[in-house]
C-alpha positions in Angstrom: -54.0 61.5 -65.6 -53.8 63.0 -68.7 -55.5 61.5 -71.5 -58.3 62.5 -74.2 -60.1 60.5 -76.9 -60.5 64.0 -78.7 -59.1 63.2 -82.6 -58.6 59.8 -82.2 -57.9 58.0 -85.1 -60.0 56.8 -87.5 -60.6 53.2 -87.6 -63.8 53.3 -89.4 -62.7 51.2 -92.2 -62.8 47.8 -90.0 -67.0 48.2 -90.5 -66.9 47.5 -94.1 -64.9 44.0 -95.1 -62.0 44.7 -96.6 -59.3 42.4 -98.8 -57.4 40.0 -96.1 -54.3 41.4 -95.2 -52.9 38.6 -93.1 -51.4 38.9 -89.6 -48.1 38.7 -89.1 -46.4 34.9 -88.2 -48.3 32.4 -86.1 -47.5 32.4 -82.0 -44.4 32.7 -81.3 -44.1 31.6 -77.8 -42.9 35.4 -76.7 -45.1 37.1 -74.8 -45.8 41.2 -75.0 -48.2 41.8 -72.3 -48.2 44.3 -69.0 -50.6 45.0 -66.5 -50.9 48.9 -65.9 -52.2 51.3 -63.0 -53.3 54.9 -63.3 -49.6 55.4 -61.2 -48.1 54.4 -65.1 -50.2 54.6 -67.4 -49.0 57.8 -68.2 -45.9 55.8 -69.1 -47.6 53.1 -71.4 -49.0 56.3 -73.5 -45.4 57.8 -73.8 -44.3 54.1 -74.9 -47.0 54.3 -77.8 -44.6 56.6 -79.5 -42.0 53.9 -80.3 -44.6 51.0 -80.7 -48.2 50.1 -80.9 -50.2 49.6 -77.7 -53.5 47.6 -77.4 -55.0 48.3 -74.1 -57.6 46.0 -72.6 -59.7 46.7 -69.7 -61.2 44.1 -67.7 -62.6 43.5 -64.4 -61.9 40.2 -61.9 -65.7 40.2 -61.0 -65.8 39.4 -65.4 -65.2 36.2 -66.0 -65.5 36.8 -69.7 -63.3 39.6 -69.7 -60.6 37.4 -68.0 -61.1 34.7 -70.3 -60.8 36.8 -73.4 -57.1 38.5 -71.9 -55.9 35.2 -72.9 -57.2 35.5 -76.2 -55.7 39.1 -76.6 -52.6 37.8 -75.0 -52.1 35.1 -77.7 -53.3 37.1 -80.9 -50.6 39.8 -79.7 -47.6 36.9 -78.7 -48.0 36.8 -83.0 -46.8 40.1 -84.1 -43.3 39.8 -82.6 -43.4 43.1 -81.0 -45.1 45.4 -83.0 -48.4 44.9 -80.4 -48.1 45.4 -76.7 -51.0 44.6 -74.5 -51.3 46.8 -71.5 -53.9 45.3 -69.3 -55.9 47.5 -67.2 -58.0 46.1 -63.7 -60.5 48.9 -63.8 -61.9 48.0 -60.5 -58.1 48.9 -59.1 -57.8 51.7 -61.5 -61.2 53.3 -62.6 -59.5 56.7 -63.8 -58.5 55.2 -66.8 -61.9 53.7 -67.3 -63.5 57.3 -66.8 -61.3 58.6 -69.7 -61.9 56.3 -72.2 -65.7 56.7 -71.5 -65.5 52.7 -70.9 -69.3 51.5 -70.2 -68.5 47.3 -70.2 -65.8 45.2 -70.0 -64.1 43.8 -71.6 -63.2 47.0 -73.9 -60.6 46.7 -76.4 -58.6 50.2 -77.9 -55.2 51.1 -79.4 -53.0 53.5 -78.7 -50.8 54.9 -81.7 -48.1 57.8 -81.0 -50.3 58.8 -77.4 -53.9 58.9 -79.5 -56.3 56.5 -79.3 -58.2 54.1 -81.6 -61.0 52.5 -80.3 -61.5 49.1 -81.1 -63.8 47.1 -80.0 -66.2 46.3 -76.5 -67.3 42.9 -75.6 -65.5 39.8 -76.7 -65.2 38.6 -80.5 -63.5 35.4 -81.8 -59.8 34.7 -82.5 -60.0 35.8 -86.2 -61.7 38.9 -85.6 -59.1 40.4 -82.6 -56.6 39.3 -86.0 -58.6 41.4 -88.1 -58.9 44.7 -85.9 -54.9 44.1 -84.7 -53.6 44.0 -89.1 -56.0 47.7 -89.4 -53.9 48.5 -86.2 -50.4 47.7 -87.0 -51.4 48.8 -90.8 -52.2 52.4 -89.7 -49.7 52.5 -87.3 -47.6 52.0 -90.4 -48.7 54.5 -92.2 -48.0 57.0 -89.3 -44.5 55.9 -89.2 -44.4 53.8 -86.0 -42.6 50.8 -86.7 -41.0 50.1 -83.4 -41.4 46.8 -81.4 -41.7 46.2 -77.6 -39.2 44.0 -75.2 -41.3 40.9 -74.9 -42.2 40.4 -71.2 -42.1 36.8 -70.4 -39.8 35.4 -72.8 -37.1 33.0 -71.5 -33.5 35.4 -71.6 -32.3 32.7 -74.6 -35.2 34.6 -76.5 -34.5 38.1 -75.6 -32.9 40.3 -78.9 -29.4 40.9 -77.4 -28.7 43.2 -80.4 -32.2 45.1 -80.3 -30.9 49.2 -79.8 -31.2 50.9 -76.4 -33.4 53.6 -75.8 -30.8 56.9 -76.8 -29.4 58.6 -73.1 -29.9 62.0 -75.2 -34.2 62.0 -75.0 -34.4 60.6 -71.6 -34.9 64.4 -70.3 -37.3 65.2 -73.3 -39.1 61.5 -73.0 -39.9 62.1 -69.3 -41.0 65.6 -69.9 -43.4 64.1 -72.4 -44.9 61.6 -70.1 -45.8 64.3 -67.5 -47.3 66.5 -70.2 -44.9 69.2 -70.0 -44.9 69.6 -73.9 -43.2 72.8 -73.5 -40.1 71.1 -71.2 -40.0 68.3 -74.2 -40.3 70.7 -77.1 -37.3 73.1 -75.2 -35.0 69.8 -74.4 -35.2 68.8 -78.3 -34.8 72.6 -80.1 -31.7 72.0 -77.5 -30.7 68.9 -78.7 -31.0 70.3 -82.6 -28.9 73.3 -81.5 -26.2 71.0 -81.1 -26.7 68.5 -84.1 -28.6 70.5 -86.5 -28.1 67.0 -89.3 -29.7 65.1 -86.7 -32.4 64.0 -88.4 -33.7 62.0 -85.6 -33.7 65.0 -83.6 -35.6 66.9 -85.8 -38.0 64.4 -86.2 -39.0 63.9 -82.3 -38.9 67.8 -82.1 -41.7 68.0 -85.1 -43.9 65.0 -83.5 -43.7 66.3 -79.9 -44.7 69.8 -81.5 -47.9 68.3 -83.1 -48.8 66.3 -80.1 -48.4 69.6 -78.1 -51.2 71.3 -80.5 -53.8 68.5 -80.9 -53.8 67.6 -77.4 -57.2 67.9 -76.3 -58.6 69.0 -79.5 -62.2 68.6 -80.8 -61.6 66.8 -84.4 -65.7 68.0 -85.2 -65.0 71.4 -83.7 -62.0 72.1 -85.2 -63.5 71.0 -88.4 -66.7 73.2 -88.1 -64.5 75.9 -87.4 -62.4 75.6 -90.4 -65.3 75.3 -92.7 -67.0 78.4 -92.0 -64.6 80.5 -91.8 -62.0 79.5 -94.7 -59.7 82.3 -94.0 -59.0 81.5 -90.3 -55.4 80.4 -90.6 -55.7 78.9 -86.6 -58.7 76.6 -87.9 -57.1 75.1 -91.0 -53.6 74.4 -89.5 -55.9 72.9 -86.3 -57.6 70.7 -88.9 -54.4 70.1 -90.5 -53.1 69.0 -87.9 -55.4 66.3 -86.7 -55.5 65.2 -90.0 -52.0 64.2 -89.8 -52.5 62.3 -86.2 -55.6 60.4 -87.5 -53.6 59.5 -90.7 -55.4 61.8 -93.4 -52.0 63.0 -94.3 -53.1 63.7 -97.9 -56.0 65.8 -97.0 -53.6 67.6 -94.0 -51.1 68.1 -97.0 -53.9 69.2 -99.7 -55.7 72.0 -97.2 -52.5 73.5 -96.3 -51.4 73.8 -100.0 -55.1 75.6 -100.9 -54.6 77.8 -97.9 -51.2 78.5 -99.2 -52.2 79.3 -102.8 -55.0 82.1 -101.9 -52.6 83.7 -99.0 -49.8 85.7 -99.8 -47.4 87.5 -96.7 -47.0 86.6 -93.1 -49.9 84.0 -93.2 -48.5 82.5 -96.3 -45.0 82.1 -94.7 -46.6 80.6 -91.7 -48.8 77.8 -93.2 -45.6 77.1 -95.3 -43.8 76.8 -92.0 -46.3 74.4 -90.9 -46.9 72.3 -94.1 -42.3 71.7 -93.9 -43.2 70.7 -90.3 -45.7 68.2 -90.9 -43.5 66.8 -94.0 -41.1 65.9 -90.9 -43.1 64.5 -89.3 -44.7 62.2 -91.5 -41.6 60.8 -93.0 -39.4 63.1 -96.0 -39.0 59.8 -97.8 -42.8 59.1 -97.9 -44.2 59.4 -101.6 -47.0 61.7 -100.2 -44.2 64.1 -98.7 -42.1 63.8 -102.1 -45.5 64.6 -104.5 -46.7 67.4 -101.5 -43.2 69.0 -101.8 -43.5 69.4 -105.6 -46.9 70.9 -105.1 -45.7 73.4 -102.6 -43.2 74.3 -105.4 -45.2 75.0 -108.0 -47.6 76.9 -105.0 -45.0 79.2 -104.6 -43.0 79.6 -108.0 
């Protein structure tokens, strides 16, 4: 199994209260919940690229942790889609336990574009599971991850007969992606660009998967140790750069790579350039933070 809580992102902001955001439309009636096995779990992480994943592991010998699957199941049933619960036996399936470093059940974390976010461990009321799943969907948000998830146990009356299929041209690059072969994924989109060079969608997967490819595995503390003392090591800032950008500090990501830019000149300069256009991809080129980085980057190099 491949997994790492290396770089997660940051939910820190959930332990000081914070203005009420409000959760998204009461229980619906839908249902978004799966049970998963170490056989596909690799599958549920790939499936956090298209929409937010809560996973919560729990044990049959827990009567707690049983009782409180209900209470996930209904808190998720309210955001239409935009929160899957994946549960996870971790008696059956203890590798998954193992790499989330799970001491108790029940343990609560998301999972946003194949990183994680830890959550919570124990049980806490109906308002607070609200509370933690609004930080969720908001970050999510501001990663770009919008998507929704087929409801599992609706009625087929319910079902979204118009909702868009999953496009034939990624299925080779998706399923490359869920075994880890970054490279396979990365080779099957440049292909897919070579063909529809406008296809913006395209481009966009083929930045993402790129940046997953790099952080996976990373030490965030590491990387940023490395990159502080040694301010001219190109590999450390675009590292800490990176990471930024997957635990959702895209103005820092954007502001180090500009500095880095502005003392380099040459090869170096050309490649954190390269990198900075990348990470505008991926973060969205109509997000106000891309639009004021770009103007920056101008005035960098003019």
């Amino acid at each position: 199994m491949s997994f790492s809580q290396s770089g997660a992102f940051d939910l820190s902001s959930l332990a000081k209260p914070r203005p009420e955001q409000g959760s998204a439309a009461a229980d619906s009636g839908v249902v978004y919940v799966i049970d998963v096995t170490e056989a596909d779990f690799q599958q549920v992480v790939q499936s956090s690229l298209s929409h937010v994943v809560v996973l919560a592991l729990w044990s049959p010998r827990s009567q707690q942790s049983i009782e409180f699957n209900e209470v996930l199941a209904r808190a998720t049933s309210a955001y239409g889609g935009a929160l899957q619960l994946a549960r996870v036996d971790v008696d059956a399936n203890p590798g998954i336990g193992q790499a989330l470093q799970v001491q108790a059940v029940p343990f609560v974390a998301g999972l946003i574009q194949g990183r994680p976010v830890p959550l919570f461990q124990g049980t806490v009321d109906a308002a607070e599971v609200t509370r933690f799943f609004d930080e969720l969907v908001r970050l999510a948000q501001q990663n770009g991850l919008t998507g929704r998830a087929q409801p599992s146990g609706a009625a087929p009356e319910a079902q979204q007969p118009d909702e868009p299929q999953e496009d034939p041209r990624f299925a080779a690059a998706d399923e490359a992606y869920a075994r880890g072969d970054f490279a396979a994924a990365i080779a099957e989109y440049e292909r897919l660009l070579t063909e529809s060079p406008a296809d913006a969608e395209v481009a966009e997967r083929l930045a993402a998967t790129k940046l997953y490819s790099r952080v996976a595995g990373a030490d965030l503390n590491a990387a940023r140790a490395a990159a502080a003392d040694d301010p001219n090591d190109i590999d450390a800032q675009l590292l800490v750069a990176d990471l930024d950008v997957t635990g959702g500090h895209v103005e820092d990501a954007f502001a180090r790579l500009l500095d880095v830019i502005r003392r380099t000149s040459g090869d170096d300069r050309d490649r954190v350039r390269e990198r900075l256009v990348e990470l505008f991809t991926v973060v969205g080129l109509t997000d106000p933070r891309v639009a004021q980085a770009r103007r920056s980057l101008a005035a960098a190099l003019f």
